[in-house]
C-alpha positions as CSV (number, residue, x, y, z in Angstrom):
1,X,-26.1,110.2,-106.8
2,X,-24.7,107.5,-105.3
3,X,-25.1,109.1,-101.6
4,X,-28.4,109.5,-102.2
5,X,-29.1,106.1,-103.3
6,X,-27.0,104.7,-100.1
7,X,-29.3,107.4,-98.0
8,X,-32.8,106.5,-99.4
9,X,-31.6,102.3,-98.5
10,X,-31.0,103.2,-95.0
11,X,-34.1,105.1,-94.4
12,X,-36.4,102.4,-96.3
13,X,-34.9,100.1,-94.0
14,X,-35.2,102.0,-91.0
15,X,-38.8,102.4,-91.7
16,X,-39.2,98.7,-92.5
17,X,-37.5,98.1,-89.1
18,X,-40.0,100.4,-87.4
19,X,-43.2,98.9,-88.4
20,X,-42.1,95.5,-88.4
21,X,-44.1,93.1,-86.0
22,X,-43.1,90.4,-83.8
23,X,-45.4,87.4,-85.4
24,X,-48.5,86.5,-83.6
25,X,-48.5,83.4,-81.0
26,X,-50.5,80.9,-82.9
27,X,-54.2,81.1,-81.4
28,X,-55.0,78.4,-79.0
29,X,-55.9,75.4,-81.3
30,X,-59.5,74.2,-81.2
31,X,-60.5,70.7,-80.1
32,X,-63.5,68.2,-81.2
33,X,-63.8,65.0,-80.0
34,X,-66.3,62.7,-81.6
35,X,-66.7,59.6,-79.1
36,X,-68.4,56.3,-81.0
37,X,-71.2,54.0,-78.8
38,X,-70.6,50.4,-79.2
39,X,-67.9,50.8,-82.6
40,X,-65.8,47.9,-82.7
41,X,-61.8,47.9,-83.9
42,X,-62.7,46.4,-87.2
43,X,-65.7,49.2,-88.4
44,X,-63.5,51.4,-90.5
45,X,-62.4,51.1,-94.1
46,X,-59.4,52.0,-93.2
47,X,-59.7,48.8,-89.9
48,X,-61.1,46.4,-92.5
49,X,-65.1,47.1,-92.6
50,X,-66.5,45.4,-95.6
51,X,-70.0,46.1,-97.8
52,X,-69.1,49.9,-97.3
53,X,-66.7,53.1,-96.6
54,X,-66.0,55.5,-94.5
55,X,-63.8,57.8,-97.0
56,X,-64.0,60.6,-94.3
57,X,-63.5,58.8,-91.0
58,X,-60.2,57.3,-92.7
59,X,-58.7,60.4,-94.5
60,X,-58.7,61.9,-90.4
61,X,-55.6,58.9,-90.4
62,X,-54.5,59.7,-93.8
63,X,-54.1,63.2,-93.1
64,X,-52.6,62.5,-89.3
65,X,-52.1,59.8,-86.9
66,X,-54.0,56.4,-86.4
67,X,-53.5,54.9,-83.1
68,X,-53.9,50.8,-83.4
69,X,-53.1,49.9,-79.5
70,X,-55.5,52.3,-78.6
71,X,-57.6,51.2,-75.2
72,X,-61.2,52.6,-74.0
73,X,-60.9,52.7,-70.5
74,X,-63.5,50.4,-69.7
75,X,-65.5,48.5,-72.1
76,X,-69.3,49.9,-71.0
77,X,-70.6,53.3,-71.4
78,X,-70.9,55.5,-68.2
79,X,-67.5,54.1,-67.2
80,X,-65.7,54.8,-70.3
81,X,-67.7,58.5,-71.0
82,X,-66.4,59.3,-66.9
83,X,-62.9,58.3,-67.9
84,X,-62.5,60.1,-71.0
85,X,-64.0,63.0,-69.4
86,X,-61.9,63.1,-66.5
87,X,-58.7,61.5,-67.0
88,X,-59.0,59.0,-64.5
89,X,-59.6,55.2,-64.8
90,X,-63.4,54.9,-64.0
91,X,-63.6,53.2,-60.8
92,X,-61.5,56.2,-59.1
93,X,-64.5,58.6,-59.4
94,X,-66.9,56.5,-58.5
95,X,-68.4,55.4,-61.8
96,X,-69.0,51.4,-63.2
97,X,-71.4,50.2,-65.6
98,X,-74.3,51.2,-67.4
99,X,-76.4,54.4,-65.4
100,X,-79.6,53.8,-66.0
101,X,-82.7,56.3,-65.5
102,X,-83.8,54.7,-62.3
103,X,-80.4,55.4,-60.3
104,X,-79.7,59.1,-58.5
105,X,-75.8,59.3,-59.0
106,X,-73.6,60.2,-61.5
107,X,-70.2,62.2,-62.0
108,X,-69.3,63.9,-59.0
109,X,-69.2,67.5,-60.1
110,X,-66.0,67.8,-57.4
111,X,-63.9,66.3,-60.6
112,X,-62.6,68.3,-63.3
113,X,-64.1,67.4,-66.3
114,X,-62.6,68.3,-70.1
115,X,-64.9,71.3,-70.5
116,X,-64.2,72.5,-67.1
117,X,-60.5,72.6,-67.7
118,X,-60.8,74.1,-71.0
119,X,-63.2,76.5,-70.2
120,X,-60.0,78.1,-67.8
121,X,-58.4,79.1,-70.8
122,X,-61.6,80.7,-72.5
123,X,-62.9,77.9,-74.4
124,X,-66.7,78.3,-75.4
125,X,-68.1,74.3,-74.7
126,X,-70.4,72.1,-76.4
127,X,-71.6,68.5,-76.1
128,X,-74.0,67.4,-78.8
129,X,-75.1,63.9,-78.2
130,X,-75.0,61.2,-75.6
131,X,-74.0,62.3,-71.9
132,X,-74.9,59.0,-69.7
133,X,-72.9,60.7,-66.6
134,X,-76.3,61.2,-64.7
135,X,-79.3,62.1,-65.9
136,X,-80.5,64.1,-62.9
137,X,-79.9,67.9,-63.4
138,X,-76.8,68.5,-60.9
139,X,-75.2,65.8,-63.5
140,X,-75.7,67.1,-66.8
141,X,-73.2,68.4,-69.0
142,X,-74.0,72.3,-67.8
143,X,-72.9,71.4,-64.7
144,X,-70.1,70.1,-65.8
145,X,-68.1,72.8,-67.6
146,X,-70.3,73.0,-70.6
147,X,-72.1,76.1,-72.2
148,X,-74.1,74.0,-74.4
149,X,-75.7,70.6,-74.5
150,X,-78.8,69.1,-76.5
151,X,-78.8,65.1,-76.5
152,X,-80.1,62.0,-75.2
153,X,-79.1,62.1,-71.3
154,X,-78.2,58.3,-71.4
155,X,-78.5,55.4,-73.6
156,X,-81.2,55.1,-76.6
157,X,-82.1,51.4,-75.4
158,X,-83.0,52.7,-72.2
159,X,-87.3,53.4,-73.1
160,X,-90.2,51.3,-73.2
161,X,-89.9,50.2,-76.4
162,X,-88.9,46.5,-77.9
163,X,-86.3,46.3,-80.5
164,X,-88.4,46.1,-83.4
165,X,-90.2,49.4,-82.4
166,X,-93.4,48.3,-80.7
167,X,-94.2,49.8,-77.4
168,X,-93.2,47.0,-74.6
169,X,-97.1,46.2,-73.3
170,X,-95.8,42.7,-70.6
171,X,-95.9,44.6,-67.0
172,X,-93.1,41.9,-66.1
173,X,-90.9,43.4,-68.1
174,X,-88.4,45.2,-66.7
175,X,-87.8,47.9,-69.4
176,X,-91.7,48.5,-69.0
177,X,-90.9,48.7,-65.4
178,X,-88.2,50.4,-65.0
179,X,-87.8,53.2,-68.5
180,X,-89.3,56.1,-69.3
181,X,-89.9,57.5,-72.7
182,X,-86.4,58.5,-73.8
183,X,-86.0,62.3,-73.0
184,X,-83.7,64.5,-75.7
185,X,-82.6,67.3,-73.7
186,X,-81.7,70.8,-74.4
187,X,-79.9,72.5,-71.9
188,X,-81.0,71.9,-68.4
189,X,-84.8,70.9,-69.7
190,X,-86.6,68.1,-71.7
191,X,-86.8,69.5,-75.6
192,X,-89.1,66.5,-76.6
193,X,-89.5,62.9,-76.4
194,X,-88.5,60.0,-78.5
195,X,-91.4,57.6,-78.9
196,X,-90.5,55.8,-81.6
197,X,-87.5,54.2,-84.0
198,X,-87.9,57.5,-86.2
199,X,-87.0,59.5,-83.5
200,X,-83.5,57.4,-83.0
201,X,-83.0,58.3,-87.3
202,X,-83.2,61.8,-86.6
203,X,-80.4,61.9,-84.2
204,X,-77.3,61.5,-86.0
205,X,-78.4,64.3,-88.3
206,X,-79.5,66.3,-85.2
207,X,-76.5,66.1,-83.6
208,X,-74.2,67.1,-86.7
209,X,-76.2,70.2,-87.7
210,X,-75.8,71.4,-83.8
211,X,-72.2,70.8,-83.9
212,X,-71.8,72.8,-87.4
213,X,-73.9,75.3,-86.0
214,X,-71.8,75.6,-82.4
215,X,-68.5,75.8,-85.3
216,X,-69.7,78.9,-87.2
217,X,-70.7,80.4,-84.2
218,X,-67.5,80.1,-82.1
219,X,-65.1,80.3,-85.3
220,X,-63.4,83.6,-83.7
221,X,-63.0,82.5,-80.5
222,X,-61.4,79.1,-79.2
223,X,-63.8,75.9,-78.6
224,X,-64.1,72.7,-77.6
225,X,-66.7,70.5,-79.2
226,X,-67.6,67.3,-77.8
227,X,-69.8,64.8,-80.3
228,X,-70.4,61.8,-78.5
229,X,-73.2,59.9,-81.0
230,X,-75.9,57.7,-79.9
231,X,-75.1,55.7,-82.6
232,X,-74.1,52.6,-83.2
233,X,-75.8,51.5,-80.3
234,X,-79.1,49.6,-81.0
235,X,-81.7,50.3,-81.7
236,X,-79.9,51.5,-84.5
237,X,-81.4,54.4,-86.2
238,X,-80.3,56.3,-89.6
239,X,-82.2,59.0,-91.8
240,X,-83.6,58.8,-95.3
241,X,-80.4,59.8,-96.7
242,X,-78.5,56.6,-96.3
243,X,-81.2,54.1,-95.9
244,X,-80.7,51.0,-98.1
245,X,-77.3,52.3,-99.6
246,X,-75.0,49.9,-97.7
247,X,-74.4,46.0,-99.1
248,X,-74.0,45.6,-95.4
249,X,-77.7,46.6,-94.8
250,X,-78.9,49.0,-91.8
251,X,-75.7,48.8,-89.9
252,X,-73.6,49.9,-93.1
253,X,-76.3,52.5,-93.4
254,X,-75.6,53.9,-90.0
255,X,-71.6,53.9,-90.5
256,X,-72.3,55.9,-93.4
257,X,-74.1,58.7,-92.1
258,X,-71.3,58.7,-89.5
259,X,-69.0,59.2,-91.9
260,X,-71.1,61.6,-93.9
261,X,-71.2,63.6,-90.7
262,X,-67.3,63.8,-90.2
263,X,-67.2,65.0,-93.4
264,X,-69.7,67.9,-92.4
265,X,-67.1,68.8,-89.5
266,X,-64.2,69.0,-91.7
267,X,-65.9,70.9,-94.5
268,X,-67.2,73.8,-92.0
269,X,-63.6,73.7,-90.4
270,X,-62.3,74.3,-93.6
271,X,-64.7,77.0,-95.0
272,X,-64.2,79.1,-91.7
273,X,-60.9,79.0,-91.7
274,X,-60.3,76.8,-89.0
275,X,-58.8,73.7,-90.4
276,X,-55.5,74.1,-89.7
277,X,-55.8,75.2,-86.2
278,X,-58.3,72.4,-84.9
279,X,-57.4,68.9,-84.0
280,X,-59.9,66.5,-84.4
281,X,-60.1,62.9,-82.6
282,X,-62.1,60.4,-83.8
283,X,-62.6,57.1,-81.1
284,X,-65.3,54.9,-79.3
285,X,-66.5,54.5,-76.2
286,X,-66.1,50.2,-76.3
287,X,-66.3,47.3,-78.4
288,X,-68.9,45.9,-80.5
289,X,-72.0,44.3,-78.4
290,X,-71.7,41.0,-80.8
291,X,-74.0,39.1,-79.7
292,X,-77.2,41.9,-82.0
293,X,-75.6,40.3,-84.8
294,X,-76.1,42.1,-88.1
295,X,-76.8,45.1,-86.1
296,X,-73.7,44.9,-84.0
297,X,-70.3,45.9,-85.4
298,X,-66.9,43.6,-85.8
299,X,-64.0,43.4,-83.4
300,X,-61.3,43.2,-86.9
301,X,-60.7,40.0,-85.7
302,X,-59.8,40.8,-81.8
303,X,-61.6,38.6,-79.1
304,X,-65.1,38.9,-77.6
305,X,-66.4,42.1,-77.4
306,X,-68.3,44.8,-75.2
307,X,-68.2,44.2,-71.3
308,X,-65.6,41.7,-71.6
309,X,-62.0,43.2,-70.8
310,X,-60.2,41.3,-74.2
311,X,-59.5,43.5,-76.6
312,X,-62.2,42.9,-78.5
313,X,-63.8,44.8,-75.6
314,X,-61.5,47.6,-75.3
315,X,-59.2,48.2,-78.3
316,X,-61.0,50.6,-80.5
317,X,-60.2,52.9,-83.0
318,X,-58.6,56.2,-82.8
319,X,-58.1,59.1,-85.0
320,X,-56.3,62.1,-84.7
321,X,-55.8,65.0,-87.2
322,X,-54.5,68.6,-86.7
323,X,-52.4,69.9,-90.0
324,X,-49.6,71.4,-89.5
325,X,-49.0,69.9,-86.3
326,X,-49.4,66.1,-86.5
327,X,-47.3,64.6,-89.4
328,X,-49.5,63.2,-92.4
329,X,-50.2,59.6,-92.6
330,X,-48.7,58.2,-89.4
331,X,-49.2,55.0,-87.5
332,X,-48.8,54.4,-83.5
333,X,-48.9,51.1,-82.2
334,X,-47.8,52.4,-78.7
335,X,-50.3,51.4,-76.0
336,X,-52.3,54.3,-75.6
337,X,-55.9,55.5,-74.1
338,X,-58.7,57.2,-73.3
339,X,-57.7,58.2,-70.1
340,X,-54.5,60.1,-71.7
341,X,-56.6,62.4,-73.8
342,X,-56.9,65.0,-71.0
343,X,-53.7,65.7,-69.8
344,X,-52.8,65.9,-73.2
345,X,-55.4,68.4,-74.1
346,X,-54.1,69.8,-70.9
347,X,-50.2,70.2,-72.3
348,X,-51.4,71.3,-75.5
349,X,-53.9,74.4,-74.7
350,X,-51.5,75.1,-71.7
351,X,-53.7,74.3,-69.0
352,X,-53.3,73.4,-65.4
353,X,-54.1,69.6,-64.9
354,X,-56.7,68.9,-62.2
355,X,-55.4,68.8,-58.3
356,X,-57.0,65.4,-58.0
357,X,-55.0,62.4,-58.8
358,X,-55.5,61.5,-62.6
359,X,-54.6,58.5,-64.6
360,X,-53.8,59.3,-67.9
361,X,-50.3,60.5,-69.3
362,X,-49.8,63.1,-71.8
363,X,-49.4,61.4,-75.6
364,X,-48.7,65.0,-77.6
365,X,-44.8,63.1,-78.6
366,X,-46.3,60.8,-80.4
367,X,-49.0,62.9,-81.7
368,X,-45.8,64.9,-83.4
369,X,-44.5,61.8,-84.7
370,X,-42.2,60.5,-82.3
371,X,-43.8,57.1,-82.1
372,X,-40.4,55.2,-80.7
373,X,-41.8,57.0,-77.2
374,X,-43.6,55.1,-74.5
375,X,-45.7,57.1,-72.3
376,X,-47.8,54.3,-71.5
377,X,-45.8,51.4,-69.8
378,X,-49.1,49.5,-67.8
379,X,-52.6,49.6,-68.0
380,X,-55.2,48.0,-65.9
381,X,-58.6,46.7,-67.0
382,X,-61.0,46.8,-64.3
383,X,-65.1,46.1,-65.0
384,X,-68.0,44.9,-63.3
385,X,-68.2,46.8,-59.6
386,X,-64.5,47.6,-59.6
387,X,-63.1,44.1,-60.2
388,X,-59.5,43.8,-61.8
389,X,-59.6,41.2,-64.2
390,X,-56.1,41.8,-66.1
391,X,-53.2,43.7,-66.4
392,X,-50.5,44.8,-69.3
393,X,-47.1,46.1,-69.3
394,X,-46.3,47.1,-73.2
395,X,-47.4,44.1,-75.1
396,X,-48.1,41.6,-72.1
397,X,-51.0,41.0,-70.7
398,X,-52.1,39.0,-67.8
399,X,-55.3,37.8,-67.3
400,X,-56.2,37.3,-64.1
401,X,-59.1,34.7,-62.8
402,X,-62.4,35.5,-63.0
403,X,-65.5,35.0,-64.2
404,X,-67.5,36.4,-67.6
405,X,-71.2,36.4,-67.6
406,X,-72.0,37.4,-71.3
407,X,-69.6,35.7,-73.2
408,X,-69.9,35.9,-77.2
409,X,-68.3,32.5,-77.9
410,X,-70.0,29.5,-78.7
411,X,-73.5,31.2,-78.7
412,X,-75.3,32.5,-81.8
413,X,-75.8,36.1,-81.9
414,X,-79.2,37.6,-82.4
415,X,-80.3,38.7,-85.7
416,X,-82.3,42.2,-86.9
417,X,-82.3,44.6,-84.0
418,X,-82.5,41.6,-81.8
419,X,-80.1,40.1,-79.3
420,X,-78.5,36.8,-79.1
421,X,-77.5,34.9,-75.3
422,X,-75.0,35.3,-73.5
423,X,-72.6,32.4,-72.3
424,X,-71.0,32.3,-69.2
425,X,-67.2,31.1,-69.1
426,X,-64.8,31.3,-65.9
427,X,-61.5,32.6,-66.8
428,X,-58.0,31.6,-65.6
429,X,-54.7,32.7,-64.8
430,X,-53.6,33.5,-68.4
431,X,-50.0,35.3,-70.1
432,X,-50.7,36.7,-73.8
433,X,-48.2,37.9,-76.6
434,X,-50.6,40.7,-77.8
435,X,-47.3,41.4,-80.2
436,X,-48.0,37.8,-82.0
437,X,-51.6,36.7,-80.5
438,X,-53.8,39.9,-80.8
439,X,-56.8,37.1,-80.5
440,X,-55.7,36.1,-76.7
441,X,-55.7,32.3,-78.0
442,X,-52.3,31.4,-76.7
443,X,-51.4,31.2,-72.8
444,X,-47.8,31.4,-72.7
445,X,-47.4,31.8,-69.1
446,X,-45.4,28.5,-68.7
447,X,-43.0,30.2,-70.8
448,X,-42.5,33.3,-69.1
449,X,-43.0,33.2,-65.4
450,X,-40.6,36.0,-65.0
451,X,-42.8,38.2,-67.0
452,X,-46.1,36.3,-64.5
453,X,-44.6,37.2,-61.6
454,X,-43.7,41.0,-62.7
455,X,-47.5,41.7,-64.0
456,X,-48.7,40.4,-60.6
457,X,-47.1,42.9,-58.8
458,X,-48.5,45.1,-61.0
459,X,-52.0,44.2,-60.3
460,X,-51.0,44.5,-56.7
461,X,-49.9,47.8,-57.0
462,X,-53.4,48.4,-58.5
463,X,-55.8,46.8,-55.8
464,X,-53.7,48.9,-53.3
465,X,-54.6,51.8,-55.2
466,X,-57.9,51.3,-56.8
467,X,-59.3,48.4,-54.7
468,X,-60.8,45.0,-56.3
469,X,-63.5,43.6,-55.8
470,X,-62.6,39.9,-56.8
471,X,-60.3,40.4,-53.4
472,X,-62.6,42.4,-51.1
473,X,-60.0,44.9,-51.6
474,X,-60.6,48.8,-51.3
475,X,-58.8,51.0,-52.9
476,X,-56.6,53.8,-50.8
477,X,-57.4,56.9,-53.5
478,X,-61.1,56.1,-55.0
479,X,-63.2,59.2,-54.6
480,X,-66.8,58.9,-54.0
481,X,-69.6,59.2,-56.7
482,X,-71.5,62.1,-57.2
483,X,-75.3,61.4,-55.4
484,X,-78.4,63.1,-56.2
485,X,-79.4,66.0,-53.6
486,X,-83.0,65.1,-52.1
């Protein structure tokens, strides 16, 4: 009996051994990135916003990492959506400012954009929102490594229409002049027109159900989803849903259909399966544009705002979740990004980085919670047509002279959907401690010349590079902008 026994134990576990399976690779995670227009640092709960929440925005930080040195690459729209999108700081393919519908350029379809890089691994691509890289058809996002697109081709400011929602009817004007009625575009072709501010409430709610419908659709294949909203750019727009349910007023109302639209995201994720194998990153494109006011969002406290390079301009939140992988509940004050969110996508999904020379550096260490590392030593804030107006090593920043046409200080902003002035200040020579002075109010360059005089090297190493235009400088590796074929 005991033979037998001994026997019918070897040949159950001879059969076990047979059938058993070498586990399967984990499937190649999916990615969405949901990119923020005009979100300051301080416009989360979980950043300090007051008069309402964003439970969903903040449990993505709760639930993995939130990033609080975390830089857009260039604190104005086309610039910053052509850096995220490429890798690359902004005036190395070509792109400054604003595009606006009169201009024929856009991103040169000779760079390798997000989609195009994923697509090599067999990601299905979507982008439902806010493009601005050109408006023309070579630009748009199908051109551009994307399967799927329905949005608004460039800003939702840029129409004939006045702030309070009234057609513009002065000739002089240069909106009147110069802006069509603001397409949404499906595809390659115009869907329909926005005429008027209920158009711009739609949107938000137009872009999530796209996205949730790309999900359920793609949920058995890997994809990259790319929600860039239109919001909270003015005119700001927001459905019946959460009108009037903010203390803050409209601007809280608009935050909270943001948030009620993350919360859409991560609730298909989960029903389909797919939470655990999708990381999520929540940032903006710039600061706050202060000077709207009640419609404009707050900087938490950090120095001027959008198109200025302090870090009211440029530090913006950032949000990263992917269970399993990223540790729960972690905070990186590392200097980090937008530029770095490609090659780490690239070291992540196990794709080949672009053959043109990129800017960012791959972040996935402290993604996995080693948040000691430094991947990011220097960083260079260029705006304007390719001027370099500071520098930073860690926690240093120099500010180099020159001049700021829409200052926010000492100027009232605007109020209800309208703007404030501008100010114009010139700007000197200036050292800041961003470790004690996150405000920039303390020039502490007669204390530390050694750390002056390393920073300014820097910056040279930059103009050689990238060119400035404050020295007549051009750069040795800028490649040329994409322009539209007559």
């Amino acid at each position: 009996m005991r033979i037998n026994a001994l026997l019918l134990l070897a040949i159950t576990f001879l059969v076990g051994a047979s059938s058993w399976k070498k586990p399967a690779a984990q499937a190649k995670p999916n990615i969405i990135l949901i990119f923020m227009d005009d979100m300051g640092y301080g416009d989360l709960s979980c950043t300090g916003a007051l008069d309402y929440q964003t439970p969903n925005i903040d449990k993505l930080g709760f639930e993995g990492i939130r990033f609080t040195n975390f830089l857009a690459a260039q604190a104005v729209c086309s610039a910053s959506r052509a850096a995220l999108m490429t890798g690359c700081y902004p005036n190395r393919v070509g792109i400054a400012g604003a595009l606006n519908p009169a201009q024929k350029i856009g991103l040169n379809t000779d760079e390798v954009t997000i989609a195009e890089m994923l697509k090599q691994k067999g990601y299905a691509t979507g982008i439902f929102g806010k493009w601005h890289l050109g408006h023309h058809k070579q630009f748009l996002p199908l051109q551009q490594g994307f399967d799927e697109y329905l949005g608004v081709p460039y800003s939702n400011d840029m129409w004939p229409v006045d702030y309070d929602g009234k057609p513009i009817t002065d000739e002089n004007d240069y909106r009147k002049k110069t802006y069509p009625t603001l397409p949404l575009i499906e595809g390659n072709e115009q869907k329909e027109t926005i005429t008027d501010l209920s158009g711009q409430d739609k949107l938000t709610t137009l872009y999530t159900e796209r996205a949730v419908g790309f999900i359920k659709k793609n949920r058995n294949k890997p994809f990259f989803l790319y929600l860039p909203q239109s919001m909270v750019h003015v005119p700001l727009g927001v459905s019946a849903k959460f009108k009037g349910k903010s203390k803050q007023g409209l601007y809280g109302d608009v935050m909270m259909e943001i948030d009620w639209s993350v919360g859409q995201i991560m609730k298909t994720l989960k029903e389909n399966g797919l939470d655990k194998n999708t990381l999520v990153i929540f940032t903006s494109d710039n600061g706050p544009w202060i000077n709207f006011g009640n419609h404009a969002g707050s900087t938490g406290g950090l120095r001027e705002g959008k198109g200025t390079v302090f870090e009211g301009g440029q530090r913006v939140p950032c949000l990263m979740r992917w269970k399993g992988t990223i540790p729960e509940g972690l905070i990186c004050n590392q200097l980090t990004s937008t530029i770095d969110i490609l090659p780490t996508l690239a070291r992540i999904c196990g794709t080949k980085l672009p053959d043109n020379k990129i800017d960012g550096v791959e972040i996935l260490s402290l993604m996995k919670g080693n948040i000691n590392d430094t991947p990011r030593k220097y960083f260079y804030y260029y705006y304007a047509q390719n001027e370099l107006r500071a520098v930073r090593r860690d926690n240093w920043k120099l500010m180099l002279p020159h001049k700021v046409e829409r200052t926010y200080e000492s100027v009232l902003p605007g109020n209800n959907g309208f703007a404030g002035k501008y100010g114009n200040i010139e700007v000197p020579l200036a050292l800041y401690d961003l470790r004690r002075d996150a405000g920039e109010e303390y020039d502490v360059k007669e204390q530390h010349p050694e750390i002056v005089a390393e920073l300014q090297k820097v910056a040279d190493i930059a103009r050689e590079d990238l060119g400035d235009a404050l020295q007549q400088k051009q750069g040795k590796n800028v490649r040329p902008v994409g322009v539209l074929k007559e």
